[in-house]
C-alpha positions as a printed NumPy array, in Angstrom:
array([[ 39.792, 118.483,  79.547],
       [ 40.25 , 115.073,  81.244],
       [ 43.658, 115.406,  79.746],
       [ 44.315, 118.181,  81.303],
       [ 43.108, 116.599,  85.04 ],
       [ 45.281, 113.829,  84.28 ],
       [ 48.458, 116.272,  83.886],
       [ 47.368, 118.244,  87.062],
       [ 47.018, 115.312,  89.119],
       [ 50.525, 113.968,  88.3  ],
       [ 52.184, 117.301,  88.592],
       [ 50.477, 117.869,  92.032],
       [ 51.528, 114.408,  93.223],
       [ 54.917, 114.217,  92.027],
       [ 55.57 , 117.405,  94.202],
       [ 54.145, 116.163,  97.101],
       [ 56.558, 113.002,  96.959],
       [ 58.985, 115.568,  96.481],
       [ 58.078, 117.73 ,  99.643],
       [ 57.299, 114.282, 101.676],
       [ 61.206, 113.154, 100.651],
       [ 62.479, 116.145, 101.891],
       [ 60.507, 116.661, 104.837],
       [ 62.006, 112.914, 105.74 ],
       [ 65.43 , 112.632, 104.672],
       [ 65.572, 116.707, 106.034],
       [ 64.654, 115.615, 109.645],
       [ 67.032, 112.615, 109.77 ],
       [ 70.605, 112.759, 112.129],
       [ 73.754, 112.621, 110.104],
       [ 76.355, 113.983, 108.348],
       [ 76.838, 117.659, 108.212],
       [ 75.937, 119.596, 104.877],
       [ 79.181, 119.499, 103.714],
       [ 80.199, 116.027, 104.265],
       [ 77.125, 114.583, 103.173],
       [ 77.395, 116.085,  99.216],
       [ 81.453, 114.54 ,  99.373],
       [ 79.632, 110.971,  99.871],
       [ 77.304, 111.805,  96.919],
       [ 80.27 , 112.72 ,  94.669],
       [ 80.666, 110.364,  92.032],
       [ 83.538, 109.006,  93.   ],
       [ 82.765, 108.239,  96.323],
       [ 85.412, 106.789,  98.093],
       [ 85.141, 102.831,  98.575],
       [ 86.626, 103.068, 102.553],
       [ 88.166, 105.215, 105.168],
       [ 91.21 , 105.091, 103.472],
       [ 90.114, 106.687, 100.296],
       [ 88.527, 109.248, 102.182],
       [ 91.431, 110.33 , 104.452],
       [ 93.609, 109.892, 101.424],
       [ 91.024, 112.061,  98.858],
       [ 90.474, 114.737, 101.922],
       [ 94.397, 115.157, 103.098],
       [ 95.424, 116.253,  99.966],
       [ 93.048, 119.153,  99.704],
       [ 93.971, 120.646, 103.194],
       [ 97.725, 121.966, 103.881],
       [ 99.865, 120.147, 106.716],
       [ 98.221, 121.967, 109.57 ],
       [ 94.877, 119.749, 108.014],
       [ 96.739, 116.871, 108.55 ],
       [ 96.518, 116.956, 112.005],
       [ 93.036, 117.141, 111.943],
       [ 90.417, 119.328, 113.736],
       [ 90.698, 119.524, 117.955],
       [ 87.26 , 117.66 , 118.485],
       [ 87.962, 117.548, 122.507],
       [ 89.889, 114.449, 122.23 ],
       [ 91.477, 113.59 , 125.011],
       [ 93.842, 111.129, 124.434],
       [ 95.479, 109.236, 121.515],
       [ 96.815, 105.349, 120.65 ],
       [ 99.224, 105.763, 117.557],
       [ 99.331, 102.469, 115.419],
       [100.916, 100.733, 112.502],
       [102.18 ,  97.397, 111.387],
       [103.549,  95.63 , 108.589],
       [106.682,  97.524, 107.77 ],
       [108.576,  94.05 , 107.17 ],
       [112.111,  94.907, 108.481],
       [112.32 ,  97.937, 106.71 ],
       [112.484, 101.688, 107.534],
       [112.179, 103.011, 104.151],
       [109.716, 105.271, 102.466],
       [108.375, 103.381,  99.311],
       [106.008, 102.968,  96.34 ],
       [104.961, 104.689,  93.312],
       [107.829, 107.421,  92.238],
       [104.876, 109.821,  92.398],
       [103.84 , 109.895,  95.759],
       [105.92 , 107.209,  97.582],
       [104.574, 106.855, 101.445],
       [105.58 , 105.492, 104.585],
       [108.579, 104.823, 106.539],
       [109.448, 105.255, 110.026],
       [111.144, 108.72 , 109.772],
       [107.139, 110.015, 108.349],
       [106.008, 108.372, 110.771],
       [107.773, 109.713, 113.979],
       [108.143, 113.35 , 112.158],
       [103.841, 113.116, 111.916],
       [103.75 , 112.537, 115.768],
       [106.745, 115.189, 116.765],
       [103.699, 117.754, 114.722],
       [100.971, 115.978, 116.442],
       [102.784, 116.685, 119.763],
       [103.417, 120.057, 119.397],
       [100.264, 120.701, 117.673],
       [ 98.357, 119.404, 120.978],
       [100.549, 119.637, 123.905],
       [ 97.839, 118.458, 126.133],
       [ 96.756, 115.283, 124.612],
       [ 98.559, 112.275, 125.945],
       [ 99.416, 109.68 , 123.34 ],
       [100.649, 105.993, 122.877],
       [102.434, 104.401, 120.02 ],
       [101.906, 100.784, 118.939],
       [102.876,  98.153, 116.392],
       [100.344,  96.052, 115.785],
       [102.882,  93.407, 114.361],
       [105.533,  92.093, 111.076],
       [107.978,  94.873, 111.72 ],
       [110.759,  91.931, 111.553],
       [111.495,  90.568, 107.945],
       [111.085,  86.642, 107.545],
       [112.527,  86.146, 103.984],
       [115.355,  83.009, 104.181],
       [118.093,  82.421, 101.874],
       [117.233,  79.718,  99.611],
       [120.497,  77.978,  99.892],
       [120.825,  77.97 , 104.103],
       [117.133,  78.048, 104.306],
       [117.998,  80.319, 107.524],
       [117.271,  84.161, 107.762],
       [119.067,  85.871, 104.691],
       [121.768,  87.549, 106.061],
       [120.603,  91.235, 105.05 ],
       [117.29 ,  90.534, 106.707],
       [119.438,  90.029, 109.655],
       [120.931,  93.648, 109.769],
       [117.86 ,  95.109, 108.541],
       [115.98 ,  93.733, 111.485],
       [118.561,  94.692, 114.292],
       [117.904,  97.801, 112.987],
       [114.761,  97.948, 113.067],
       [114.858,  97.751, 116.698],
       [117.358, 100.45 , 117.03 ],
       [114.571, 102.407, 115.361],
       [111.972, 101.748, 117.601],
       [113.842, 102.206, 120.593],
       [114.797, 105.322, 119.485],
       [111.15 , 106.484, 118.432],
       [110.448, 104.929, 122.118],
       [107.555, 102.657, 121.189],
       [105.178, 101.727, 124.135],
       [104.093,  98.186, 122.673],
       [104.822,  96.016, 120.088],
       [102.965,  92.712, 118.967],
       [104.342,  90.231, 117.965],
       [103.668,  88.345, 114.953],
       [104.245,  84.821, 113.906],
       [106.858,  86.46 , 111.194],
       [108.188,  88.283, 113.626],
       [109.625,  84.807, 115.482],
       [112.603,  83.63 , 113.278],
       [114.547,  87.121, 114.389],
       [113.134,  86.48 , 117.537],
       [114.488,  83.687, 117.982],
       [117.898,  85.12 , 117.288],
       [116.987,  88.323, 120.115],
       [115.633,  86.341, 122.681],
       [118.41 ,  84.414, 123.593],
       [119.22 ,  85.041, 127.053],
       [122.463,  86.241, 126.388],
       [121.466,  88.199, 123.142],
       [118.117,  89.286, 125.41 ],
       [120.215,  91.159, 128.335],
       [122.424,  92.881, 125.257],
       [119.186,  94.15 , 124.12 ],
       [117.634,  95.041, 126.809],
       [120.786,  96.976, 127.839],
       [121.063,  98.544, 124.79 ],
       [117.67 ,  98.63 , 123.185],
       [115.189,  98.008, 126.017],
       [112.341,  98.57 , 123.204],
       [112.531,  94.544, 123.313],
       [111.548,  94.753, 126.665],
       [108.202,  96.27 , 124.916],
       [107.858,  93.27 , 123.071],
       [103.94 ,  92.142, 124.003],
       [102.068,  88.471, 123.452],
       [100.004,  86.334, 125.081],
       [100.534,  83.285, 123.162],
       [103.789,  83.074, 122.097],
       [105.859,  81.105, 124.364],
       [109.757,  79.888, 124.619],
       [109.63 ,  76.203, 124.6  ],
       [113.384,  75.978, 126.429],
       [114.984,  77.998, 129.178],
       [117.154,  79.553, 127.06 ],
       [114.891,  82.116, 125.499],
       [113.27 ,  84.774, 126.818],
       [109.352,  85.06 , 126.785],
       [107.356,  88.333, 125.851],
       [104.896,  89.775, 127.906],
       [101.448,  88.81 , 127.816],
       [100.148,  92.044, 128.606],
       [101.452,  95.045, 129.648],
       [ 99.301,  98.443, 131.455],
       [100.514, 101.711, 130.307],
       [ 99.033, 104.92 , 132.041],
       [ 98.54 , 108.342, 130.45 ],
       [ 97.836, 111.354, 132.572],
       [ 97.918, 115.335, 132.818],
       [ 96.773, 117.681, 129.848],
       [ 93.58 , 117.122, 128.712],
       [ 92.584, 114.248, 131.335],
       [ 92.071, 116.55 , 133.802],
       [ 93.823, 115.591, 136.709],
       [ 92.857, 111.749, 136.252],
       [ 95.012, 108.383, 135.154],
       [ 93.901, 106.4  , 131.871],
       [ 95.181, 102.809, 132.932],
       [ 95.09 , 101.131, 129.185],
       [ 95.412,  97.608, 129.378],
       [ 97.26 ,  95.73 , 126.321],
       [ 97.064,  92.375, 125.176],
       [ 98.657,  90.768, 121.685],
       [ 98.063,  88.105, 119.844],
       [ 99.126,  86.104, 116.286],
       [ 97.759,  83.446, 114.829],
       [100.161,  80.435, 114.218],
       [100.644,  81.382, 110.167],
       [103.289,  79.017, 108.508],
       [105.677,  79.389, 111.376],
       [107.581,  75.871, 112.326],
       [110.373,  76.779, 114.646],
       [111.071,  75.012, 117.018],
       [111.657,  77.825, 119.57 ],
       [108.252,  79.18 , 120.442],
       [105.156,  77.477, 120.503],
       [101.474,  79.374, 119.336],
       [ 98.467,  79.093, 121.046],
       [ 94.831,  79.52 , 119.964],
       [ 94.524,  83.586, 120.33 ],
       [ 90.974,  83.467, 121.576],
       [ 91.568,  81.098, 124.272],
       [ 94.857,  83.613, 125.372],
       [ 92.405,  86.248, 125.583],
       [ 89.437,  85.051, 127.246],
       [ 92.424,  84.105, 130.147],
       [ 93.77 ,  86.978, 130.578],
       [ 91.058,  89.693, 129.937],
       [ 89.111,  89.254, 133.994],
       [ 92.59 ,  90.435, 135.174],
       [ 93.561,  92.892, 133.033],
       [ 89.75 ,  94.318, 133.041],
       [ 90.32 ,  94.699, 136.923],
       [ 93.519,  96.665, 136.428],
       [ 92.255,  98.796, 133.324],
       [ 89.935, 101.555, 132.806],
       [ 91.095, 100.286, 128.832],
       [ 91.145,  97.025, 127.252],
       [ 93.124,  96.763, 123.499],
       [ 93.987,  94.119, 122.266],
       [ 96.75 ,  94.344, 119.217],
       [ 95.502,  91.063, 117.085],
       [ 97.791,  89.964, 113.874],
       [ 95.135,  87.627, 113.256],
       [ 92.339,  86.938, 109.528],
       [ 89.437,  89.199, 109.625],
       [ 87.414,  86.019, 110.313],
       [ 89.439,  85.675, 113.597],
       [ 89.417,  88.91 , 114.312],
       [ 85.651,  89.079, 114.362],
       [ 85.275,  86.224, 116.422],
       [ 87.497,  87.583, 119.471],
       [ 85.572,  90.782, 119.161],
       [ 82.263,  88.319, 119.482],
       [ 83.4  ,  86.345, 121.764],
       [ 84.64 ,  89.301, 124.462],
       [ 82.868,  91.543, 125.034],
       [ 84.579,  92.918, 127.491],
       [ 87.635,  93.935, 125.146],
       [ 87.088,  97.947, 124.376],
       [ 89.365,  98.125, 121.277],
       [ 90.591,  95.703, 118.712],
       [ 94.094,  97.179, 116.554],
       [ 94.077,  94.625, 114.178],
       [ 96.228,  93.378, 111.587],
       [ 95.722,  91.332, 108.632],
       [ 99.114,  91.134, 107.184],
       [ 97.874,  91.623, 103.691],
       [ 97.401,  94.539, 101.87 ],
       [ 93.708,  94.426, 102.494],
       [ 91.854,  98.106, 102.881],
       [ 89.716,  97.772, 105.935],
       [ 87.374, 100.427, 107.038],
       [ 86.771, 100.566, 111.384],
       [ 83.596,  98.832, 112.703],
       [ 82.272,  97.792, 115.879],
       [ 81.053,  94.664, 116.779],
       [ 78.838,  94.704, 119.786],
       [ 80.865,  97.175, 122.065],
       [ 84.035,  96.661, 120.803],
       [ 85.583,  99.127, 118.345],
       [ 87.982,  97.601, 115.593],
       [ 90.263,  99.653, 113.687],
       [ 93.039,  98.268, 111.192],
       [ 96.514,  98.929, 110.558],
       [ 97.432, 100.238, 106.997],
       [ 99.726,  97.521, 105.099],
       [103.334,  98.908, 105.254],
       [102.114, 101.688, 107.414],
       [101.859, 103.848, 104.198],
       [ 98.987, 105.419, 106.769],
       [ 99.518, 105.832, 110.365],
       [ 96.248, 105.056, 112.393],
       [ 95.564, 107.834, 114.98 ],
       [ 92.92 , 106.159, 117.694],
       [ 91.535, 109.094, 119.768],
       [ 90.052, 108.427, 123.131],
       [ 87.214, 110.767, 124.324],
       [ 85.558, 110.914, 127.599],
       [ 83.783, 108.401, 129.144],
       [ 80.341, 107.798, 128.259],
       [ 77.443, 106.205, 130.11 ],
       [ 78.161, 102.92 , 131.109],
       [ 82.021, 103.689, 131.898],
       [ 82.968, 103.396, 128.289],
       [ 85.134, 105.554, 126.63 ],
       [ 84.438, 106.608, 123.297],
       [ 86.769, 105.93 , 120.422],
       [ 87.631, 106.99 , 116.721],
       [ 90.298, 106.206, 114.21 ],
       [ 91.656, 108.438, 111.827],
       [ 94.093, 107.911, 108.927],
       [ 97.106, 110.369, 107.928],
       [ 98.697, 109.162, 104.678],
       [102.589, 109.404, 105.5  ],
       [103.113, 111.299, 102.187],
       [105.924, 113.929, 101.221],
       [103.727, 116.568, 103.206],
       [104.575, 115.076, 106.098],
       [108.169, 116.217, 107.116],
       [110.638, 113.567, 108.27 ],
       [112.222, 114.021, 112.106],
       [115.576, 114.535, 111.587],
       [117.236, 111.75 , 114.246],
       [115.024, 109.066, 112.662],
       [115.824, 110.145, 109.479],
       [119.721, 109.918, 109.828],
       [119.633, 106.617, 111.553],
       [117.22 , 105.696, 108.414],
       [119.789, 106.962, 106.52 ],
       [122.894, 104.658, 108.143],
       [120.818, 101.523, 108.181],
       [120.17 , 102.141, 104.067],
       [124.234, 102.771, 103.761],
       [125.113,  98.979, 105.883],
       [122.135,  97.261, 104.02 ],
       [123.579,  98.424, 100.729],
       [126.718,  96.913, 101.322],
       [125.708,  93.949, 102.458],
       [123.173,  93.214,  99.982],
       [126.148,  94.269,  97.169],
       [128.202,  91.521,  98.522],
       [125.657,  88.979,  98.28 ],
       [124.634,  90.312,  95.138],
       [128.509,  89.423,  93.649],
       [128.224,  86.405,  95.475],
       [125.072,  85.182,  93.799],
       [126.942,  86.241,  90.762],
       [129.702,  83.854,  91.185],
       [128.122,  81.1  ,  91.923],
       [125.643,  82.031,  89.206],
       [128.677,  81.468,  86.646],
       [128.837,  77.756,  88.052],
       [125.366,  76.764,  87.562],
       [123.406,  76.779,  84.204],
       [120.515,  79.088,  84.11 ],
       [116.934,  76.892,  84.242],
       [113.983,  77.432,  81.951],
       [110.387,  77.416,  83.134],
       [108.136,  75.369,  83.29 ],
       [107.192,  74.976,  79.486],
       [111.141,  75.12 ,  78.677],
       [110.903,  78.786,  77.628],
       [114.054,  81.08 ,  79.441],
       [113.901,  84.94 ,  79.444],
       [115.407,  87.154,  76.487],
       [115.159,  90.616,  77.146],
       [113.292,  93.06 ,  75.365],
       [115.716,  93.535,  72.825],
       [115.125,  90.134,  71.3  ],
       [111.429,  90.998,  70.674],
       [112.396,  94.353,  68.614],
       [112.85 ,  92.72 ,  65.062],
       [109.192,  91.589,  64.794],
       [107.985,  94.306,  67.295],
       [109.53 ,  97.139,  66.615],
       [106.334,  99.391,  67.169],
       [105.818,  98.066,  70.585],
       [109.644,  98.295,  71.201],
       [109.449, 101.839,  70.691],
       [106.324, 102.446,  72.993],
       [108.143, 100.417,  75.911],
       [111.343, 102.696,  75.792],
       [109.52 , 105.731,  76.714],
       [107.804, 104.469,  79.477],
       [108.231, 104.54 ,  83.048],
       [108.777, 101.126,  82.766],
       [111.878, 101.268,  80.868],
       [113.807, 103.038,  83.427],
       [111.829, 101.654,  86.527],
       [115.973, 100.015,  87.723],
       [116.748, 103.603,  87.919],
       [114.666, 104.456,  90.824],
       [115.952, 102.041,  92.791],
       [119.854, 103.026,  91.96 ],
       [118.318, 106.781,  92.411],
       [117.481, 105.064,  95.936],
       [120.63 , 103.03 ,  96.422],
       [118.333, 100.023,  96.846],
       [119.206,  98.454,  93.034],
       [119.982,  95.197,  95.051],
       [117.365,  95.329,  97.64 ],
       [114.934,  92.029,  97.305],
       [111.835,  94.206,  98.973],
       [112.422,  96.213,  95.744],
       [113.395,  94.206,  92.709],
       [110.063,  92.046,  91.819],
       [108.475,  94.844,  90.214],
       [111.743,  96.68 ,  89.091],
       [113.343,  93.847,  87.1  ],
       [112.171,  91.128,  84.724],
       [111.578,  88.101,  85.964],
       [113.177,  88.116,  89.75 ],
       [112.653,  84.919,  91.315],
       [111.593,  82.953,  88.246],
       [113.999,  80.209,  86.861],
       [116.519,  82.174,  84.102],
       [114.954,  85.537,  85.103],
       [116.839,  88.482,  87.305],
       [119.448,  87.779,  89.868],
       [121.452,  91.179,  89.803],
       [122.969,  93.828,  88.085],
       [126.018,  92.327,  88.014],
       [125.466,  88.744,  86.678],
       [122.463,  89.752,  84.549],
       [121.678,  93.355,  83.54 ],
       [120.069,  92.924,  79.949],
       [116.823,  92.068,  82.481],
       [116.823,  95.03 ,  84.526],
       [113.465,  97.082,  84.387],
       [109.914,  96.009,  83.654],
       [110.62 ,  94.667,  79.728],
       [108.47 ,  93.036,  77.799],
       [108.566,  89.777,  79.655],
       [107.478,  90.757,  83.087],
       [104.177,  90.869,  81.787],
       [104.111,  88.47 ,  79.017],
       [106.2  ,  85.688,  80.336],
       [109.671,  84.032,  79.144],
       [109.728,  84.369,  75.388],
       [112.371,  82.262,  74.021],
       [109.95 ,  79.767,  72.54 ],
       [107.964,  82.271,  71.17 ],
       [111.056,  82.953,  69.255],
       [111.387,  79.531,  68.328],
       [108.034,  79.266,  66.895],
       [105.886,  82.856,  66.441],
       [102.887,  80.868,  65.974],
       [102.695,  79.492,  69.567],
       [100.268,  80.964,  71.607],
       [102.071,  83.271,  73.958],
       [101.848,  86.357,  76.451],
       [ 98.167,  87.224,  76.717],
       [ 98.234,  89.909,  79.443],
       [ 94.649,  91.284,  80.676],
       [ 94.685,  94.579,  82.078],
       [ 94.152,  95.324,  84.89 ],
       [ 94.364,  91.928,  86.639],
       [ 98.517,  91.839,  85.042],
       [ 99.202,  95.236,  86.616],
       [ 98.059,  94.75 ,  90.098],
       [100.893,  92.431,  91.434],
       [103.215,  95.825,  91.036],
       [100.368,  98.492,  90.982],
       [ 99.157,  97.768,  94.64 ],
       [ 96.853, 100.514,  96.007],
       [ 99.884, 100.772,  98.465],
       [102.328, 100.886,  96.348],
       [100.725, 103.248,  93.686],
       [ 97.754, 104.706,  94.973],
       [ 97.15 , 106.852,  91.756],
       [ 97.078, 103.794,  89.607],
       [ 93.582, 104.366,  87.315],
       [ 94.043, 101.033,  84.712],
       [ 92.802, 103.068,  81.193],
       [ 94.774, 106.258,  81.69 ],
       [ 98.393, 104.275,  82.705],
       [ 97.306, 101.548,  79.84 ],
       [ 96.961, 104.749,  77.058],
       [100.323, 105.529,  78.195],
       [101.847, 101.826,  77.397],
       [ 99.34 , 100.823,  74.675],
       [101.126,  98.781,  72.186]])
C-alpha cells in the first residue's frame, strides 16, 4: 500500500513539473512555432550563416528575396573579394562573384520597387599579392585590380572602404595624374571612403573621410534618409611609404559630432579585428551601425553592443549581407536587421556584369600564361630546392610500387582531377586557384606551372603528406602523418566547400 502512495505521489508530481514547464516556457515572447522546432533540430545551425544557408536552399528564388516585413530601406554589403570577380569554391556549389552579386540586387529591385537601397564594400576588393622577384605588385594583380574597378563602377557602388590591402594598388590609382584618368573614366574611385588613410605627399590623392548618401521616395513616405558613412582599417602589415594609418577609434570619435549633425544614420564600414571592432562600438555610442570586416574567413553572427548594431561581411562575399532599415523607433533610432543570401547557382548572373566578368577572365588568362612560361624559363636556370629536412616532391606516381592500394583509391577521387576544374575554368594558371589544385604550390621543389612541372598537378599524395623523396630513400623514416580533419581544412574552407562533412569525404578517400 505505501508502495503504491509512493508511485502516486511521483506520478502526480512529475506532471505537475510538466504542466508548471509548460505553463512557463508557453507564456514566454519568442520565436514563432515554426522557427522555434528548426533551432531544436539536431543539427542546429552554429550562426546566421548556417541558417540562411540551411533555409535558402529549401525555398525557390522568389524565397531568396525574403519575406516583405515593411522594410523600408536597404544597405547592401560585402568585402573581401581580393581583386577578383570570379565565382569560386567547391565544384558542387561554387558561390560568389560580382556578376551573383549585382544579378541578386537587379531581383531585389524589381522584386521591391519601393525600397530604396545602398551598396557597400566593406573593404580588400584590391589584391595585394607581390612578385617574389620585384617584390612590387605581381603584374596580373595589376590588371585584375583595374578591373575590379571597372566592375564596380559599372555595378555603381555608393561606398567603398578602404583597407590597408587595398593601399599598394592605391598607390598606383591615386596618383594625381592616374586619379583624374579614373575619375574620368571610372568615377567609382571617387567613392573611395576613409578616415584614416592619408597621402603623405602632394602627389596622391586622399579618400574621403566620410561621405552622406540620401535615399528617398517609395517606401519612406515622402521623407529623406541622410545615412552618414565613415571607414576605417587598421594599419595590418602595410609599410608603404605613400599613405600613413591612423588609430581607427581616434578617426571616429573626430568625425562622428559632425557627421551625427548631418545624419539621421551613422555606419561606419570598419576592416578592423573583432577585438577592435568591439571597442569602437563601446566606445561610440553614438555610431547606429557597424559593417564590419575581419578579413579572415571567420563566420560571425550580428550583435549589438549597447545601441549599436554590428553585422559582418561574408569572406569572399560568397554571401551578400542585406541590412534593412525600418522605421524609426522611440528615441529617433531606426531599427535594423541583417540578412544573408548565399550567392549560389540559384541566383542568376546580370548579364553586363557577367560579360565584363567574362573579358577580365580572357586578359587575366593571358597574362598569367605569359608569366607562367616565364617562370618556366627561368625555372630551367635555377635548380629546384628541397625543404627543409632535404626531402623534394615526387609525384604520386613514385609512391605506387609500395602503395599500390592507395594509388588506386587516389585516382578515382576528386582529387585526382581537381587541375581540371581550373582548365574547365580557364584559371589553370591563376595563383588565387592553384594552392589547393596542385601539389605543393609555393613550397621549395613543389608546383610552379603546367608548363615547367605537370607530373604535380592535382592534389597527389604529397599535398597532404609532405615531400616524399626521403621517404623513398629510407621507408622506415617516419613520414606523412595526416590527421583528418585538421589536414583538410586549409582547402576545405566552409567558404570554399560549404558541404564539406570530414567522415563522409574521408570514406570516399580512405586509403
Amino acid at each position: 500500500m505505501v508502495r503504491q502512495l509512493v508511485g502516486v505521489f511521483i506520478i502526480l508530481t512529475a506532471g505537475a513539473l510538466v504542466l508548471l514547464a509548460v505553463h512557463f516556457f508557453g507564456s514566454r515572447p519568442g520565436l514563432v512555432a515554426e522557427e522555434a522546432m528548426q533551432t531544436a533540430a539536431p543539427q542546429q545551425p552554429k550562426d546566421v550563416f548556417e541558417f540562411e544557408r540551411a533555409r535558402a536552399r529549401k525555398t525557390e528564388l522568389s524565397g531568396r528575396l525574403g519575406e516583405d516585413d515593411g522594410f523600408s530601406a536597404a544597405i547592401f554589403f560585402g568585402g573581401d573579394i581580393l581583386g577578383s570577380l570570379e565565382v569560386c569554391g567547391c565544384p558542387k556549389n561554387p558561390l560568389g562573384g560580382v556578376a551573383r552579386r549585382q544579378g541578386y540586387i537587379r531581383l531585389f529591385a524589381e522584386r521591391y520597387p519601393g525600397v530604396p537601397f545602398l551598396h557597400v564594400d566593406t573593404g580588400y576588393f584590391f589584391s595585394d599579392r607581390v612578385d617574389p622577384m620585384t617584390g612590387d605588385l605581381a603584374e596580373d594583380v595589376v590588371v585584375g585590380n583595374e578591373w575590379v574597378i571597372r566592375a564596380y563602377e559599372h555595378m555603381k557602388l555608393d561606398v567603398v572602404n578602404l583597407s590597408y590591402h587595398d593601399l599598394p594598388q592605391l598607390a598606383r590609382c591615386f596618383r594625381l595624374e592616374e586619379f583624374r584618368r579614373h575619375a574620368a573614366e571610372t568615377p567609382v574611385v571617387k567613392r573611395f571612403l576613409s578616415a584614416n588613410v592619408r597621402s603623405r605627399e602632394a602627389s596622391y590623392a586622399n579618400p574621403q573621410p566620410y561621405v552622406i548618401r540620401e535615399l528617398s521616395g517609395g517606401r519612406l513616405n515622402g521623407r529623406t534618409l541622410r545615412i552618414g558613412l565613415i571607414g576605417v582599417t587598421e594599419a595590418g602589415n602595410y609599410r608603404g611609404r605613400e599613405f600613413s594609418i591612423s588609430d581607427p577609434l581616434v578617426a571616429v570619435r573626430s568625425l562622428l559630432p559632425q557627421v551625427r549633425a548631418r545624419s539621421d544614420l551613422v555606419v561606419v564600414l570598419a576592416y578592423l579585428s573583432p577585438e577592435m571592432i568591439e571597442s569602437l562600438a563601446r566606445e561610440n555610442p553614438q555610431v547606429d551601425v557597424i559593417l564590419a570586416d575581419v578579413g579572415r574567413p571567420l563566420w560571425l553572427s550580428p550583435k549589438t553592443i549597447g545601441r549599436t548594431y554590428i553585422a559582418y561581411s561574408a569572406y569572399q562575399t560568397k554571401l551578400l549581407g542585406e541590412l534593412r532599415l525600418y522605421g524609426e523607433e522611440q528615441g529617433g533610432r531606426w531599427k535594423v536587421l541583417a540578412r544573408y543570401v548565399e550567392l549560389d547557382g540559384l541566383i542568376p548572373d546580370d548579364p553586363a556584369v557577367e560579360a565584363l566578368r567574362a573579358e577580365a577572365r580572357h586578359e587575366l588568362a593571358a597574362v598569367q600564361r605569359r608569366l607562367a612560361e616565364r617562370a618556366m624559363a627561368a625555372s630551367r636556370r635555377t635548380r629546384h630546392t628541397a625543404s627543409g629536412d632535404g626531402a623534394t616532391f615526387v609525384g604520386s606516381r613514385a609512391c605506387q610500387p609500395c602503395h599500390a592500394s592507395a594509388y588506386a583509391v587516389w585516382t578515382t577521387s576528386g582529387h585526382a582531377h581537381a587541375f581540371a576544374t581550373l582548365q574547365k575554368a580557364k584559371r589553370e594558371n591563376d595563383p588565387q586557384c592553384l594552392a589547393c589544385h596542385v601539389t605543393g604550390y609555393e613550397q621549395p621543389g613543389g608546383f610552379l606551372n603546367v608548363f615547367s612541372t605537370p607530373r604535380l598537378k592535382d592534389v597527389q599524395c604529397e599535398a597532404c603528406h609532405g615531400p616524399a623523396s626521403r621517404h623513398l630513400e629510407d621507408p622506415t623514416r617516419p613520414y606523412g602523418k595526416v590527421g583528418v580533419p585538421e589536414g583538410c581544412l586549409p582547402c576545405h574552407t566552409r567558404e570554399n566547400s560549404p558541404d564539406f562533412e570530414p567522415l563522409s569525404y574521408w570514406a570516399k578517400i580512405k586509403h
